[in-house]
C-alpha positions in Angstrom: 11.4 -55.7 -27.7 9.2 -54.6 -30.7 7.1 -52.5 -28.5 9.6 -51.3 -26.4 11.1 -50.0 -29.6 8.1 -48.5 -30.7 7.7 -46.5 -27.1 10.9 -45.3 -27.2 10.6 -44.1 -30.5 7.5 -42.4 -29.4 9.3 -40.8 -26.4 12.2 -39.5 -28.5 9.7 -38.1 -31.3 7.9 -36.3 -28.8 11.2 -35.0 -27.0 12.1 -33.2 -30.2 9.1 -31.9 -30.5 9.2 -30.4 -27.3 12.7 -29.5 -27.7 11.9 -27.6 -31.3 9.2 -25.6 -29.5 11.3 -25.2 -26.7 13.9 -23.6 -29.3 11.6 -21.3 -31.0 9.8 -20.0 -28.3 13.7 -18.8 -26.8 14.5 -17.4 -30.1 10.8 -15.7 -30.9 11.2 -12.1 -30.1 7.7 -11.4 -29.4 6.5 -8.0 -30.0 3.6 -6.0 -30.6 3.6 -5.4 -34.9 0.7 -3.7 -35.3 -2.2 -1.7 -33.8 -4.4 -4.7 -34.7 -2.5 -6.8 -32.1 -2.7 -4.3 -29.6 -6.6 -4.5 -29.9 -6.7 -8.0 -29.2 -4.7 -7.6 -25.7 -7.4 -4.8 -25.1 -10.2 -7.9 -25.9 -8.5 -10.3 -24.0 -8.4 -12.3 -27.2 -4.6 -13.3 -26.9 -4.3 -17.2 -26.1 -1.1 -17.3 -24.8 -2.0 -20.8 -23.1 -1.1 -24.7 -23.6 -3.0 -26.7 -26.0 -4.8 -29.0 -25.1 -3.4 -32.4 -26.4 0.2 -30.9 -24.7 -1.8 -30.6 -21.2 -2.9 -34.0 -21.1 0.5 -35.2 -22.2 2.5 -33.6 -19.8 -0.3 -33.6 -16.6 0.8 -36.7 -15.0 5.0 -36.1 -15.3 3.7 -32.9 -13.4 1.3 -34.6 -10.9 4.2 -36.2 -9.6 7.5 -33.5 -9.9 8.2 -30.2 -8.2 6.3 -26.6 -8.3 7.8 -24.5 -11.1 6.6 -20.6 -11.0 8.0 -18.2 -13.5 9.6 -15.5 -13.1 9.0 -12.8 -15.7 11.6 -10.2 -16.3 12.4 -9.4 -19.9 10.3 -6.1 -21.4 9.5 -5.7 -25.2 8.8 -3.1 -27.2 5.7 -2.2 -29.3 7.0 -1.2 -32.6 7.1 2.0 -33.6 4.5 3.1 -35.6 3.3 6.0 -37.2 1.1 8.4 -34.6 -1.2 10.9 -35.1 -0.2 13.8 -33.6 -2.0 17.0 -32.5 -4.0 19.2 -34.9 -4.8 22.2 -33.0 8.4 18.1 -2.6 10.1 20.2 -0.9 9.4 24.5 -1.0 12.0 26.8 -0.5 12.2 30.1 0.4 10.6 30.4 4.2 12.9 31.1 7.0 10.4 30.0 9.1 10.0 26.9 11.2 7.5 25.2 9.9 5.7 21.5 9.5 5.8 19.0 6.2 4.1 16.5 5.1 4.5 13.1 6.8 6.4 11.1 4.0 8.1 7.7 4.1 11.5 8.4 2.3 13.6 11.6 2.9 13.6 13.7 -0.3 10.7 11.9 -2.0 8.3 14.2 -1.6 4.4 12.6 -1.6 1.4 14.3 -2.5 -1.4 15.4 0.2 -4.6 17.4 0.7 -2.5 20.1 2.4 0.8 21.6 1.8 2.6 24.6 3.1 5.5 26.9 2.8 5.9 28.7 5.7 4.5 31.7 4.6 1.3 30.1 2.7 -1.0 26.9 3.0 -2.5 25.1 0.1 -5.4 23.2 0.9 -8.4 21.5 -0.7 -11.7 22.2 0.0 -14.4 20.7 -2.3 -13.8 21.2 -5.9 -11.7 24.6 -5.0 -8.1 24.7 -4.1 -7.8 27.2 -1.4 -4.3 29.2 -1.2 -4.3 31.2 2.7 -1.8 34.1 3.7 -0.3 32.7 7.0 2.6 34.9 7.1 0.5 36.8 9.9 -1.4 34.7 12.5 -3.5 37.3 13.5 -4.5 38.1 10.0 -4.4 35.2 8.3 -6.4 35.1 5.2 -7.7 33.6 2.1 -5.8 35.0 -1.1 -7.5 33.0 -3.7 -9.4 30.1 -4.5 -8.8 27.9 -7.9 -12.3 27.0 -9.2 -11.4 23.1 -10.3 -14.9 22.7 -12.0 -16.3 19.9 -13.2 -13.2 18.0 -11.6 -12.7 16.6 -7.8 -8.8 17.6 -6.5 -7.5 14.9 -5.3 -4.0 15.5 -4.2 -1.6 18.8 -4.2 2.4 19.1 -4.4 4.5 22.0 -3.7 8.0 22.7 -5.4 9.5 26.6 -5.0 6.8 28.2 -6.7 5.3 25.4 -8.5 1.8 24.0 -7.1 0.9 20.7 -8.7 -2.5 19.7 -8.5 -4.0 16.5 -9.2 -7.8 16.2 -10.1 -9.8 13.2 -11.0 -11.9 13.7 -14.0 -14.9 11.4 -13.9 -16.9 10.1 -17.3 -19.4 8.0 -18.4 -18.0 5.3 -20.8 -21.7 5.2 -22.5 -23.4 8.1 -22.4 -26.3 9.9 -24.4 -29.5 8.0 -23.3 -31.5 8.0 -20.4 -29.8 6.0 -18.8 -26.2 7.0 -18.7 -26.0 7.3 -15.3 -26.2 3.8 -14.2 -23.5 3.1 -16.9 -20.1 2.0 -15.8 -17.4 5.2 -15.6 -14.1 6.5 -16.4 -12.0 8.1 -13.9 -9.4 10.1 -15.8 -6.4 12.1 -14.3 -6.0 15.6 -14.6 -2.9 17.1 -13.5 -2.6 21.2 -13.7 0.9 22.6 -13.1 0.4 26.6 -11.6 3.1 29.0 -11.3 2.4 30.6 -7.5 4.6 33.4 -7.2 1.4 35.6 -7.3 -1.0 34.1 -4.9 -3.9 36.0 -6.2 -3.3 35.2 -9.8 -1.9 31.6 -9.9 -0.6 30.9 -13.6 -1.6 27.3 -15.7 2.0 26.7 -16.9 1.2 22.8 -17.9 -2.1 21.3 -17.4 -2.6 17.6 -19.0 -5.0 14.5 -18.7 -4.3 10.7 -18.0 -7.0 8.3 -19.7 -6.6 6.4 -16.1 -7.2 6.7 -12.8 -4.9 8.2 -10.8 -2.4 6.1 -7.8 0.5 7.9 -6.6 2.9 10.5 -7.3 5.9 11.5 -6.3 8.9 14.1 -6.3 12.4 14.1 -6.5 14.7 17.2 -6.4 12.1 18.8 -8.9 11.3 16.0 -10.9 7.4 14.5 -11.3 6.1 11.7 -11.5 2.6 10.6 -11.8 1.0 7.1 -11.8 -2.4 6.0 -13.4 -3.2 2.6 -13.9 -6.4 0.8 -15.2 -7.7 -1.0 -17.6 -6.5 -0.7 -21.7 -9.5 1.4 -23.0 -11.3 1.6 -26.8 -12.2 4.1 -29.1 -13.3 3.0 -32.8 -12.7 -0.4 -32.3 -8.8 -0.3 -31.5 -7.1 0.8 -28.2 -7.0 4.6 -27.1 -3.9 5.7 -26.8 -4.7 9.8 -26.5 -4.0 12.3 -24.2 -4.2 15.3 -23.6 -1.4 17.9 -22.7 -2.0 22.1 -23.3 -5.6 21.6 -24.8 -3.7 19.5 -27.2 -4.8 16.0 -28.3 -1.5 13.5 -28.2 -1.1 9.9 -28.7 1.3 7.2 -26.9 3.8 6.4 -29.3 3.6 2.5 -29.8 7.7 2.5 -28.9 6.5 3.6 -25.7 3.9 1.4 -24.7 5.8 -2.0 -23.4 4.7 -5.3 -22.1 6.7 -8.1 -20.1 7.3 -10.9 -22.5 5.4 -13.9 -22.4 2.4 -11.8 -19.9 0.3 -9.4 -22.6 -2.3 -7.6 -20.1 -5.3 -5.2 -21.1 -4.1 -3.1 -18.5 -1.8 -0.8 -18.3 0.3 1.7 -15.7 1.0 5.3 -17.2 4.2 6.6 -15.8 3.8 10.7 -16.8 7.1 12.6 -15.6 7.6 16.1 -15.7 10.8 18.3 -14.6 9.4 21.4 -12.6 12.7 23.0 -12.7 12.5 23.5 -16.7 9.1 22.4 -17.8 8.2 21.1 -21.2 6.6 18.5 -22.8 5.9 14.9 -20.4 7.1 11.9 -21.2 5.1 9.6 -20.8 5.1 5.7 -21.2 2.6 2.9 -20.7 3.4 -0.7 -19.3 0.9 -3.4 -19.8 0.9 -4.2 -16.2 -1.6 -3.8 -13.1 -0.6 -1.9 -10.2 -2.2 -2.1 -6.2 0.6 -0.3 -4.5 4.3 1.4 -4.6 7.3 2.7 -3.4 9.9 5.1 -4.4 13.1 5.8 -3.2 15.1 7.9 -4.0 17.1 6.4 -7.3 14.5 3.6 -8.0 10.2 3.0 -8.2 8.9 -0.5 -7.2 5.7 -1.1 -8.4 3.7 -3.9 -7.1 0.9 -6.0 -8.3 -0.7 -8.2 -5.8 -3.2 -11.2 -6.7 -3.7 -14.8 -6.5 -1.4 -16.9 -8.2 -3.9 -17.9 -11.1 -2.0 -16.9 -14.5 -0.9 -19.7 -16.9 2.6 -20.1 -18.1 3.4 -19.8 -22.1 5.4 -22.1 -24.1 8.2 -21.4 -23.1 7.9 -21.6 -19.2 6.1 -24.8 -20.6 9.2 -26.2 -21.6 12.1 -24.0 -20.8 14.1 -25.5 -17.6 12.2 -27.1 -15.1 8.6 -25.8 -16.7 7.4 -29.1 -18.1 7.2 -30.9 -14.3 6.2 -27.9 -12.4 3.2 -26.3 -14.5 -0.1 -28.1 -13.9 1.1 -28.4 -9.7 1.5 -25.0 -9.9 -1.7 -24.4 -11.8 -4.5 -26.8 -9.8 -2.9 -26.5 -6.7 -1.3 -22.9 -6.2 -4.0 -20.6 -4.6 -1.8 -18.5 -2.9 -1.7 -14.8 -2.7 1.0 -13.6 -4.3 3.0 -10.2 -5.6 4.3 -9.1 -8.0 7.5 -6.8 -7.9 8.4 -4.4 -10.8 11.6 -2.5 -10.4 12.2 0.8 -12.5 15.6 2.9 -11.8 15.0 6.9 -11.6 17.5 8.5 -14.2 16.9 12.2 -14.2 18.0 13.0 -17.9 16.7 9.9 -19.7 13.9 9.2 -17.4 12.4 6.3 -15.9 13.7 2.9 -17.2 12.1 -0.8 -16.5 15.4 -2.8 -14.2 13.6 -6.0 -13.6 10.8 -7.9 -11.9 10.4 -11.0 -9.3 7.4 -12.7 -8.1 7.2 -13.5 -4.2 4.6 -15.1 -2.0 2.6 -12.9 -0.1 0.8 -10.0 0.3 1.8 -6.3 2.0 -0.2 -3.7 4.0 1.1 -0.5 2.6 3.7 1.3 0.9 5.1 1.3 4.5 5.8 -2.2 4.2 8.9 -1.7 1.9 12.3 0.0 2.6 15.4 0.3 0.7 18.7 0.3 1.8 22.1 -0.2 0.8 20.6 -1.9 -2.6 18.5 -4.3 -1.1 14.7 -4.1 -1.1 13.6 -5.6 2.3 9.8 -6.3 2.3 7.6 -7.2 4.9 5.1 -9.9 3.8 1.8 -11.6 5.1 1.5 -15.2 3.6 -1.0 -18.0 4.7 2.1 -19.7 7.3 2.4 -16.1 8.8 4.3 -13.1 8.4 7.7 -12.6 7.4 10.5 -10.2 6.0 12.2 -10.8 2.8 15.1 -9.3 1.7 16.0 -8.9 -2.2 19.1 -7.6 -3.9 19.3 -5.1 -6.3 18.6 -7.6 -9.2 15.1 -9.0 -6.8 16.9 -12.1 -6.2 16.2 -13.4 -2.2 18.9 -13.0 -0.2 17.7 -13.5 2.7 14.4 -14.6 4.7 13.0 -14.5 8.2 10.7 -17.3 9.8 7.3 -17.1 9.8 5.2 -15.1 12.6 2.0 -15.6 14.2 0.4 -18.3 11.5 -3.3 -17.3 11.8 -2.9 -13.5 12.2 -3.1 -11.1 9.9 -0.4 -8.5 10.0 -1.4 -4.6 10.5 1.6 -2.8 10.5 5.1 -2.9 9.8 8.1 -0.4 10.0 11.7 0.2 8.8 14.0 2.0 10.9 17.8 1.1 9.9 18.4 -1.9 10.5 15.6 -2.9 12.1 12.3 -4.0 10.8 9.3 -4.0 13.1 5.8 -5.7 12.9 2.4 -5.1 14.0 0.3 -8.5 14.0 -3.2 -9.3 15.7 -5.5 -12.4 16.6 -6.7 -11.3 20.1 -3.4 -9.6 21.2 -1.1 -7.2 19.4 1.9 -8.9 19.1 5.4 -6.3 18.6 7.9 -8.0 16.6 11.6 -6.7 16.7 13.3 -8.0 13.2 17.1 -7.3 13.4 18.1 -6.7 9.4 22.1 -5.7 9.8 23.0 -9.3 8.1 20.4 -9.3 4.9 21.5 -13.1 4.4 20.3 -13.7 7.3 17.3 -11.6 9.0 16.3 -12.8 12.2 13.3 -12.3 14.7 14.9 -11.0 17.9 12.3 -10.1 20.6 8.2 -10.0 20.7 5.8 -7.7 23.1 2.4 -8.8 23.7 -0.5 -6.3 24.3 -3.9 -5.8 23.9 -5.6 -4.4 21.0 -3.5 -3.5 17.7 -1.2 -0.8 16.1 -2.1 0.1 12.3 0.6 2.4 12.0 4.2 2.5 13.6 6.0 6.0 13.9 10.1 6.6 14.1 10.0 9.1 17.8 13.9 7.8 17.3 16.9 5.7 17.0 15.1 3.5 20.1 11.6 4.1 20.5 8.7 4.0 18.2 5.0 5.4 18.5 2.3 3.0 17.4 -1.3 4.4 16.3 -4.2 2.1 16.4 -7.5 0.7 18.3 -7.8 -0.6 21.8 -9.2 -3.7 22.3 -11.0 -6.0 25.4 -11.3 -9.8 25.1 -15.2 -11.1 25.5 -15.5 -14.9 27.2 -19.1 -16.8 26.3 -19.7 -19.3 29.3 -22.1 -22.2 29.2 -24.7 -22.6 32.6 -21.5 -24.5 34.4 -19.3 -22.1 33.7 -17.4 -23.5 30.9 -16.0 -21.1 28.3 -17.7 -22.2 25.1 -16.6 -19.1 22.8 -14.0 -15.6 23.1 -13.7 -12.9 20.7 -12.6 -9.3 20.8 -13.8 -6.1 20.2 -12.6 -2.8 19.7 -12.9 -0.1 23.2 -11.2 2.6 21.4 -8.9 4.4 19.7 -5.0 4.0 20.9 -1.6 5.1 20.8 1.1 3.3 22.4 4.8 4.0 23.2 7.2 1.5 22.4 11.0 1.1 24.1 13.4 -1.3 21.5 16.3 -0.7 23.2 16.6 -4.2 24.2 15.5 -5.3 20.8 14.8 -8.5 22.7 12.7 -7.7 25.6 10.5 -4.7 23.8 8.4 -2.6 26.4 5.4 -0.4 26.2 6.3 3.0 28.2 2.8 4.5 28.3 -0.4 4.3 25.9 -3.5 6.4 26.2 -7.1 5.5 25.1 -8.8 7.6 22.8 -12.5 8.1 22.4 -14.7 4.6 22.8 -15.9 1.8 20.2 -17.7 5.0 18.0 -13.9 6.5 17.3 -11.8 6.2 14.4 -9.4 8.8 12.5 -8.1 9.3 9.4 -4.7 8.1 10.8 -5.6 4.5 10.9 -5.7 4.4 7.2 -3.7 7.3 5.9 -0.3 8.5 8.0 -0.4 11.8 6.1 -2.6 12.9 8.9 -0.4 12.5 11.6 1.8 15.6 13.0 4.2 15.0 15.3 7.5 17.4 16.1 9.6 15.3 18.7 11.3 18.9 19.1 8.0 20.3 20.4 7.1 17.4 22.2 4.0 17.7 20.3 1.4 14.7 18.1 -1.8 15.5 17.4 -4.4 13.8 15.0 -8.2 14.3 13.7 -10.7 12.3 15.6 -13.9 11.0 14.7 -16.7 9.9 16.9 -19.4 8.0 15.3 -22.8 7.5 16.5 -22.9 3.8 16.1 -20.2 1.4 17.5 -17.2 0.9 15.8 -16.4 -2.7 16.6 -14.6 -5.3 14.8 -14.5 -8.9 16.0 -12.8 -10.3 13.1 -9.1 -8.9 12.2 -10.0 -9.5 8.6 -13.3 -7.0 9.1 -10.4 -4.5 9.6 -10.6 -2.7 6.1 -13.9 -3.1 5.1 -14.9 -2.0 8.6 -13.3 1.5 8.7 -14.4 2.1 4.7 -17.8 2.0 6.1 -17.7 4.1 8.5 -15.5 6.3 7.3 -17.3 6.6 4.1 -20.9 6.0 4.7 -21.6 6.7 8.5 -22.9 10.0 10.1 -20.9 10.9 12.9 -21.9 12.9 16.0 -18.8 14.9 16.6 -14.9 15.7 15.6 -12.0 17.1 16.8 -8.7 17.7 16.5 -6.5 16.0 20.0 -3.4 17.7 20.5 -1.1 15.7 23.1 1.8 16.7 24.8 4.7 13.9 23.9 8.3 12.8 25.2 9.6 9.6 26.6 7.4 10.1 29.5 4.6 9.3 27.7 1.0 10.9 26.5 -0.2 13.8 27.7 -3.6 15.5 26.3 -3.1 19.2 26.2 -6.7 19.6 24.6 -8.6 19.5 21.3 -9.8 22.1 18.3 -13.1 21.4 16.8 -14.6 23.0 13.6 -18.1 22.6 14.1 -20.4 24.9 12.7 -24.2 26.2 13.6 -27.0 26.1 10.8 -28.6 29.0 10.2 -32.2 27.1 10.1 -31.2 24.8 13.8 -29.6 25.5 16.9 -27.1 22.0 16.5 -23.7 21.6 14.8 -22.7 19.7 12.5 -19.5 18.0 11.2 -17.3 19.7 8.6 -14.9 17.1 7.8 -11.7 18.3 10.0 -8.3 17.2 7.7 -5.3 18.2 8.8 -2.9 20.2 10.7 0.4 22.0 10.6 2.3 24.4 12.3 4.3 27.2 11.3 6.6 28.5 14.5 4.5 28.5 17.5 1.2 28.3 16.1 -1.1 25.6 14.9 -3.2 25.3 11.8 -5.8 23.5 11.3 -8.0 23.0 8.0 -11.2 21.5 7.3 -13.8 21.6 4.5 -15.4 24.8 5.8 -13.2 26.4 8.4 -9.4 27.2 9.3 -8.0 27.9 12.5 -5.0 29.3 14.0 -4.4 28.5 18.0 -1.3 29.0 19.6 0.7 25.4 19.5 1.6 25.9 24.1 -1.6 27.2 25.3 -4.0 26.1 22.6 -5.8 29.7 23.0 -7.8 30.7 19.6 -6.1 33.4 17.5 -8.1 33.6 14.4 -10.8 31.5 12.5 -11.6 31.8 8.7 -15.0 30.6 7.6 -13.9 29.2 4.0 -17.3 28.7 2.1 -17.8 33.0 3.2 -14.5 34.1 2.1 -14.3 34.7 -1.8 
């Protein structure tokens, strides 16, 4: 009885314990006092973990009881402290019938390499931004170029007569000896506001620079917003919180730098906004987080951070409700991918504010991969069971979830239209999944297609069909001497594009599909939808093509990524076009193609010229590369008018 006494005394002794800690922790406000403490998050020196002895104690309680896995969602905010200040979408105006960019979300604008007006096209070619008079096919012409100098446009955005343009500015962090060069860099972004209504003398109205690399941007009814993410950076020992804005040098107020409680990061997201209808200063605030991808609708941002699940609890998930039993399972056995959701609401007068966060299992393919509707965040998701669709309320609590799909395939695409959700998965077929959504309590897989090869993007043609953009594939069998299949894999034939029919959401159907090219073809389209142009009201899709002069073959769905990186990055390819088809429920019809290639002046052979994008303004088709733009007429494809860029001043 003596030593059962004893024990028991032990037990309860420890249980306060835990229970004190457990109090403090919930009362502890935790916030950043000083630019000291910011340094250390910077150094990683912040040991938000479990001691040791506490480990050991609880290990065995949590060996044997459930999987706990926190959810953080509270946001604190660096004190204020004293700063150093300095010492020194959519265009209006055309009447004309013209293409826009290909965006997710009506009236969220998204940045691309080209942009138009009706009248004028802005395009990037090298380190110039090119501005072309288009108002007269037949003498279409080059108004002016913007010199970007030492820094690489990246992305342009067009508002009335505001022309946003986004440059990366790249440094080396240690630079001054020999060699500097091999020295890791800094990729800063540089975003330069121009006033446009003279197109031969654009006007810097705001011009500032993010100490981060640039992601994404977006814009809403005249309101900017640009994201940068990386890693915290140091000057003199202590965190660098400068910008610069008007050849001004700024710092981040510490009262708007904030981190999630309980998860300090040395990195951090810059979220720079910007109202083009009445410019001043940005505001601009920093959250300690890592970004991989987003979306924005139009009254909220989700921002998403995708990674293993590999991060420690603190105290208190330690021993706040259900942490104690659940840590250390969650810790030796959890090597899940997972993501991170971050939910900010758009308020137009007091700017963007932090809602909430959740934490769910799986990874996405794209921003594509999200929709929002009627409050709920449905999200398509690729997990190691399969793939699956999630649906979240406004607060990112699950309201609903569908089964898993295809375990063992990886998922290449996924759409939103309504309320439907539609999925793109691939092993040695391309299975078409039909998700019906109208009940978010309960989503539900209604109908599958099988067909060869694989669609990496999925296109709205409407309400009841869809247009999917991808490769063709073949199936290869290995046979022993008696005939015995011993092996089968895949490889890629060619480019494809498929029509879908999901009028009987159960029973899906391809119409029609057409091959593209052969195992040497790829476009810009598998990677980035911005390049697509389709008009379902002039039966018309067309996209830049790519033909390589090695095979482009991929015989593991994994490879899928990489695989086009190289090739798109690092191969020489033999020729490029731009494939105009003729499009309507009948299916695909090619009406013919626009190449840019250019002779040398020392050889008699072309050579490629990096063809980007197309447009059309009325009845006639644009197209845009590095070095050239054309002007065809969109019915007959007959050559009006060709501008050599690099001649023109």
């Amino acid at each position: 009885m003596k030593k059962i006494s004893i024990i028991l005394s032990l037990i309860v002794i420890i249980a306060l314990i835990i229970v004190g800690i457990c109090i403090y922790d919930n009362q502890e406000v935790k916030t950043i006092k000083s630019e000291k403490e910011l340094t250390r998050i910077l150094n990683n020196n912040e040991k938000d973990q479990i001691p040791l002895g506490i480990r050991l104690l609880t290990m065995p309680f949590s060996i044997m009881l459930g999987n706990y896995q926190p959810v953080y969602n509270e946001w604190q905010t660096i004190d204020s402290y004293t700063t150093t200040k300095s010492n020194d979408a959519t265009n209006e105006g055309s009447t004309r019938d013209y293409s826009k960019t290909n965006i997710q979300v009506e009236g969220v604008d998204e940045a691309d390499i080209i942009k138009t007006d009706g009248d004028y096209i802005y395009s990037i070619s090298g380190n110039n931004v090119i501005i072309t008079n288009a108002k007269d096919p037949k003498d279409t012409k080059i108004e002016t170029k913007i010199n970007g100098e030492k820094n690489v446009p990246t992305d342009l955005l067009l508002y009335k007569d505001k022309l946003v343009v986004i440059s990366t500015e790249v440094t080396n962090t240690r630079s001054g000896d020999r060699y500097s060069w091999y020295r890791p860099q800094d990729r800063n972004t540089v975003v330069t506001i121009y006033d446009v209504k003279d197109k031969q003398k654009p006007k810097v109205e705001k011009k500032f620079k993010l100490k981060e690399e640039y992601n994404t941007t977006r814009c809403i009814d005249g309101n900017l917003y640009i994201f940068a993410s990386g890693y915290l950076r140091k000057k003199d020992n202590k965190v660098d919180r400068t910008y610069r804005e008007d050849n001004k040098t700024k710092e981040i107020e510490l009262s708007n730098i904030k981190y999630l409680k309980n998860k300090k990061q040395n990195t951090q997201t810059l979220i720079a906004e910007v109202d083009l209808n009445n410019i001043k200063d940005i505001k601009l605030s920093s959250y300690l987080i890592d970004i991989t991808n987003s979306y924005v609708s139009k009254d909220n941002i989700y921002l998403l951070d995708e990674k293993y699940s590999s991060e420690k609890p603190s105290l208190k998930d330690l021993f706040g409700f259900a942490g104690v039993f659940g840590y250390f399972k969650n810790v030796y056995n959890d090597n899940s991918e997972k993501t991170t959701i971050y939910k900010f609401n758009i308020d137009k007068k007091k700017g963007v504010k932090y809602q909430t966060s959740n934490r769910v299992e799986g990874t996405i393919i794209n921003q594509y991969s999200l929709d929002e509707k009627d409050n709920n965040l449905r999200i398509a998701l690729e997990t190691d069971d399969g793939s699956n669709v999630t649906v979240l309320d406004k607060n990112l609590k699950v309201r609903g979830k569908t089964e898993n799909v295809a375990e063992g395939e990886n998922m290449y695409a996924s759409r939103f239209m309504g309320d439907k959700a539609y999925l793109v998965t691939y092993q040695n077929t391309d299975p078409l999944f039909v998700i019906d959504l109208q009940d978010p309590d309960n989503p539900e897989v209604l109908g599958e297609l099988k067909i060869p090869g694989y669609s990496t993007y999925l296109h709205p043609y409407d309400e009841n069909h869809l247009i999917g953009i991808g490769m063709d594939t073949r199936e290869r069998v290995y046979r022993d001497i008696n005939g015995r299949v011993t092996s089968t894999w895949t490889e890629t034939v060619g480019m494809k594009m498929s029509l879908f029919d999901v009028t009987d959401v159960e029973n899906p159907v391809e119409i029609d599909h057409t091959t593209i090219g052969d195992r040497r073809t790829v476009s810009a389209i598998l990677t980035n939808p911005k390049a697509l142009l389709f008009s379902k009201e002039k039966e018309l899709i067309a996209i830049p093509v790519n033909n390589y002069n090695k095979d482009f073959s991929v015989r593991d769905a994994d490879e899928y990524d990489e695989e086009i990186d190289n090739f798109t990055d690092k191969k020489d390819y033999v020729s490029e076009g731009y494939l105009v088809y003729k499009v309507n429920l009948d299916g695909f019809k090619l009406k013919g193609s626009i190449t840019h290639e250019k002779k040398t002046s020392n050889y008699f052979y072309y050579y490629n010229t990096k063809l980007l994008r197309g447009l059309y303004i009325d009845d006639n088709l644009y197209t845009v590369s590095e070095s050239k733009i054309k002007v065809n007429d969109l019915k007959t494809l007959k050559e009006i008018k060709s501008i050599d860029v690099e001649g023109e001043k």
